[in-house]
N, C-alpha and C positions, 0 to 999 in steps of 0.2 A: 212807303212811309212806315207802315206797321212794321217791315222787317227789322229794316233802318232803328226804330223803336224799341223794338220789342214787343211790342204790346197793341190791341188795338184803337184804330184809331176812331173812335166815334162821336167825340165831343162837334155838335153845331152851334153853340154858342143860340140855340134860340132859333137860329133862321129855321130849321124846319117845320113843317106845317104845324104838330102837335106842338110845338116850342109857342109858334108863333099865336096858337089858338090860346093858349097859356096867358100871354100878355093881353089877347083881347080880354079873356073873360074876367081877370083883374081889373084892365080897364075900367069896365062896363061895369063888375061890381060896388069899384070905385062913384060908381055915381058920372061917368062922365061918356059923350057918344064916341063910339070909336071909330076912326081913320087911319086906314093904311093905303101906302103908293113905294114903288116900288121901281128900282131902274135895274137893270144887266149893262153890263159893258166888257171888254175882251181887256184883259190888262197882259201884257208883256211881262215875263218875272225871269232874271235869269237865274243863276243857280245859289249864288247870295243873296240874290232876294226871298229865294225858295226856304234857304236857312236862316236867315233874318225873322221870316214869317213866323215858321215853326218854332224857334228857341224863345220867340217873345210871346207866344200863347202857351208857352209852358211855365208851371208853376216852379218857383226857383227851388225847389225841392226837385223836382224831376231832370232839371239841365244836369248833361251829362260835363263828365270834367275837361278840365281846356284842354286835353289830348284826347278824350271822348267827343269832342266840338269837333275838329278839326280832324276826325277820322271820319264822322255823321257827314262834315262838308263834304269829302273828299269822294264818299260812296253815291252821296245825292248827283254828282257831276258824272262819276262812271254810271249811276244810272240812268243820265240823259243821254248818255251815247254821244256825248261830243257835240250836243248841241246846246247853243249860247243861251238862246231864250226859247221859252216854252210860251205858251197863251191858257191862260188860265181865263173859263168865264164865270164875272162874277155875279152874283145878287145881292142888291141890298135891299133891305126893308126897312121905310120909316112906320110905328105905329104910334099915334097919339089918340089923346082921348082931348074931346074942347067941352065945355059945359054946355047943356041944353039951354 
């Protein structure tokens, strides 16, 4: 994906550990006890869905142009080697805060 890009890729939107220590201790600043759970599952993504993903977590300053799309798609499918679906596993994390 960075090639693909250009650039790298390190945006976690939070989910990683320091992300996620982030939101507890707002939380808990907040005034409120904190609660996290948290599930994985194998999702199936084929090569639109791989491009779907990426173009919609890019800021619309960064999307590349509709023949810049459609070259990104085209490179993402030669770089699966000809295969339909890949298995992505995911995590998600709910954190909340409840009042004492």
């Amino acid at each position: 994906m960075e090639r693909l890009l250009g650039h790298p890729v390190t945006a976690t939107c939070q989910t990683d550990e320091a992300g996620r220590r982030r939101n507890q201790d707002a939380i808990v600043r907040a005034g409120y006890r904190y609660a996290e759970s948290s599930v994985q599952y194998d999702a199936p993504l084929t090569g639109d869905d791989m491009v779907g993903g990426i173009f919609s977590a890019m800021s619309a300053d960064r999307l590349p142009s509709t023949q810049g799309r459609a070259t990104f798609t085209a490179e993402v499918r030669d770089a699966l080697g000809g295969r339909d679906k890949v298995t992505e596993r995911i995590g998600v994390w709910l954190q909340f805060g409840t009042p004492d």
